[in-house]
N, C-alpha and C positions, 0 to 999 in steps of 0.2 A: 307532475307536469314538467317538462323539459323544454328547454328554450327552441329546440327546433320546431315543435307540436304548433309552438304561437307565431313563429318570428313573423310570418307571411299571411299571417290569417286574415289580419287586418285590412281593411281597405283608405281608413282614415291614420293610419299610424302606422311610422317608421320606425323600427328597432333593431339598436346595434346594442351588444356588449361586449367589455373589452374581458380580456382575461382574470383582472380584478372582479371582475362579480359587478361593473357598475354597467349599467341598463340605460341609454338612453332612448328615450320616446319622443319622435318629431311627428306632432299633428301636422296634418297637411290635407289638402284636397286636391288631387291630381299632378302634385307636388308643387303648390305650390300654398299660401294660406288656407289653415281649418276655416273652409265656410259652414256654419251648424245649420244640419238639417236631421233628417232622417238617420240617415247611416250613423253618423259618432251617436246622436242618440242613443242608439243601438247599440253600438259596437262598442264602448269603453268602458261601460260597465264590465263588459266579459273581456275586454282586456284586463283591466284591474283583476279581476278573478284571476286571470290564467297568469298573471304576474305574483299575485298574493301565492300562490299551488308551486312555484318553482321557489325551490328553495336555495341553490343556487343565485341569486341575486342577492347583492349587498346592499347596493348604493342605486333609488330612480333618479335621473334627472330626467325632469319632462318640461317640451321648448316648445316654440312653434317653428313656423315656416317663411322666413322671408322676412318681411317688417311686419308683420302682424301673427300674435297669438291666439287669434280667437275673434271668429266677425260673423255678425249675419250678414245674410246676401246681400249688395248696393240697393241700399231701397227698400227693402225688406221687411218685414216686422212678424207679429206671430199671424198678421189674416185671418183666416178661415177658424182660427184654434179662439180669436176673440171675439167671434162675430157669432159661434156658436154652429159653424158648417159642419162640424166633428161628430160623426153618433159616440153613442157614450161608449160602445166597444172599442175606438180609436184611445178614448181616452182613458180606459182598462190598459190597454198597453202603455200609453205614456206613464201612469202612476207607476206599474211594474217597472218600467225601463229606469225611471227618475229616482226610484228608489236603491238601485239595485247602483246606478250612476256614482254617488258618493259614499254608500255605504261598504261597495266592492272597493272602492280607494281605499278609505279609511283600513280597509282588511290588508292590503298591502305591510308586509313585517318587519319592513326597513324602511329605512330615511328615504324621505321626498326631497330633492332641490326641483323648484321652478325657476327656470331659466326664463324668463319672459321679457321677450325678444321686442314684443311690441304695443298696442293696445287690444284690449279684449273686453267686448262691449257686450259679450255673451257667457255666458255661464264660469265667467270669472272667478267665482270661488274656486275654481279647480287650481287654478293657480294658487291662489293664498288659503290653502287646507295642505298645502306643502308644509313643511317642519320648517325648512330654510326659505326663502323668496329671495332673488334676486331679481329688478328691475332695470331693461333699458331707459336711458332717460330720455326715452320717447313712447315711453308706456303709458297707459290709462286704463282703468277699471270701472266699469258702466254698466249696470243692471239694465239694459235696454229694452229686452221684449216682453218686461212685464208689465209693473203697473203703469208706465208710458204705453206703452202698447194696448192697454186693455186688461192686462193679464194679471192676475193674484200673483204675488211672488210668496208659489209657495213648493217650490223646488228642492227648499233649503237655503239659497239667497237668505229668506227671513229668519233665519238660525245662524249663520256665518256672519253677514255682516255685521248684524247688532251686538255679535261676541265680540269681533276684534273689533271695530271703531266704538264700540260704547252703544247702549240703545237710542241714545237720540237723533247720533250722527247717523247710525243706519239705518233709524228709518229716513230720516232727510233724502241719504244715498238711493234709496228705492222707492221712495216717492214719487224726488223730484228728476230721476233718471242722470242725476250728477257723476262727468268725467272726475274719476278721482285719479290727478295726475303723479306721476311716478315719484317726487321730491314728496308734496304731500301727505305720498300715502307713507314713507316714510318714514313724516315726522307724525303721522301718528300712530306707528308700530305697527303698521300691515309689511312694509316690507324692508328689508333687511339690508340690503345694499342698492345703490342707483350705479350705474356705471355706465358708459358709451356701450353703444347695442353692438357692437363687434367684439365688446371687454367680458361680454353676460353669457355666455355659453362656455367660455372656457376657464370663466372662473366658478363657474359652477361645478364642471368636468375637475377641476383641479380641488374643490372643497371633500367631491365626492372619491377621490381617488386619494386624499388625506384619512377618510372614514371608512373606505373597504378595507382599507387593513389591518379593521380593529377584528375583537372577538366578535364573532357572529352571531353569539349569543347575546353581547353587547348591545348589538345593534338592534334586533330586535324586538327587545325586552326594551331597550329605549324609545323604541317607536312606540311601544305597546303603552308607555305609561305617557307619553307627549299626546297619542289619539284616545286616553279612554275619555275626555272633558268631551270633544267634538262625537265622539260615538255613543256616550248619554243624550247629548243633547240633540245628537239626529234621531235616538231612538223614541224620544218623547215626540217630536213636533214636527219629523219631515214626511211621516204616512199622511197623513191630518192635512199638514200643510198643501199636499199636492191633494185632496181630493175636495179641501175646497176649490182649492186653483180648478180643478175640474166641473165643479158645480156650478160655479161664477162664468165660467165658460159657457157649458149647456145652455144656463139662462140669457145668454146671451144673443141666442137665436130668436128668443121673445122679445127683446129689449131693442134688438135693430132693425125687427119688423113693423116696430110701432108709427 
């Protein structure tokens, strides 16, 4: 795979690289914040693939757009997916896609920096399953459309948080749908640096263009031993996890006709 094959495939994602081999990817929706619906669904698993397949790449940084990284729509929540309007063929594709979403990351063979620009109240772990995290200090981390919403968190949410904050804190986090703000997250070892949101993209670009010029076999034998904890621990409990989230779903068609 070659960078030209992907650069434009996308419809949710911007990418440039420089001559050093670093990759940057800016989420967006019609350029401006990733609203999560359908499409990144879709589409980022098979980015991560076609990013994992070029080998040519050293260094992701992956950001968002604007003051936010990562939002459901104003108002928004999962609807129709909690209430149980879904046939269960809908939700044969979400397991495929949900599965494919962080495991095609994890397959990536080089270092992750997340630049995160701002808060992301949606599938937030994509950020912090980075190697590195950097934080605007206007950032927040929010499990929002699940069990606030109705919804099982079992996406992987339930495998990610409860490893970096500790099991009690994560389930706290995805229970009680807790903003977990950028200082915080922190001071409890989710993320790595806090800096002014105009400071977090180009020290990111500057981490990653410190670590393209190492061996490239370095690099990704380093990545390879930093994601095998995260790739055990999806490969135990994240098929499972998304096909209860689907079962709890279904019956949910019973549950809010009563």
């Amino acid at each position: 795979m070659k960078f030209v094959d992907y650069q434009h495939r996308f419809s949710c994602a911007k990418l440039e690289r420089d001559g050093a081999g670093v990759l940057l990817i800016r989420l967006h929706t019609n350029d401006g914040p990733l609203i999560w619906g359908v499409a990144p669904h879709a589409e980022l698993g098979e980015l991560f693939a076609a990013i994992a397949s070029d080998r040519d790449n050293r260094v992701v940084v992956l950001t968002g757009t604007g003051e936010t990284f990562l939002a459901l729509p104003p108002g928004d929540g999962p609807g129709g997916l909690a209430r149980g309007e879904y046939p269960a063929e809908i939700w044969d594709r979400i397991v495929f896609e949900g599965n494919r979403l962080l495991t095609q990351m994890l397959d990536i063979e080089v270092p992750m920096i997340a630049a995160v620009n701002g808060p992301a109240n949606v599938h937030s772990e994509l950020a912090v399953m980075c190697d590195i995290v950097l934080a605007a200090d206007t950032a927040w981390f929010q499990d929002a459309p699940h069990f606030p919403g109705g919804l099982v968190p079992g996406d992987g949410v339930q495998i990610i948080w409860p490893l970096l904050l500790g099991p009690n804190r994560g389930r706290y986090f995805l229970l009680t749908g807790q903003k977990l703000g950028a200082i915080e997250a922190q001071q409890l070892g989710v993320v790595g640096e806090v800096l002014p949101a105009e400071a977090v993209l180009p020290r990111a670009l500057a981490l990653a263009a410190d670590m393209a010029v190492r061996n490239p076999v370095l690099l990704r034998n380093t990545r390879h031993v930093l994601t095998r904890p995260l790739k055990r621990a999806l490969a135990h409990d994240l098929h499972a996890g998304l096909a209860l989230e689907a079962i709890a779903s279904l019956s949910g068609a019973t549950f809010f006709k009563r």
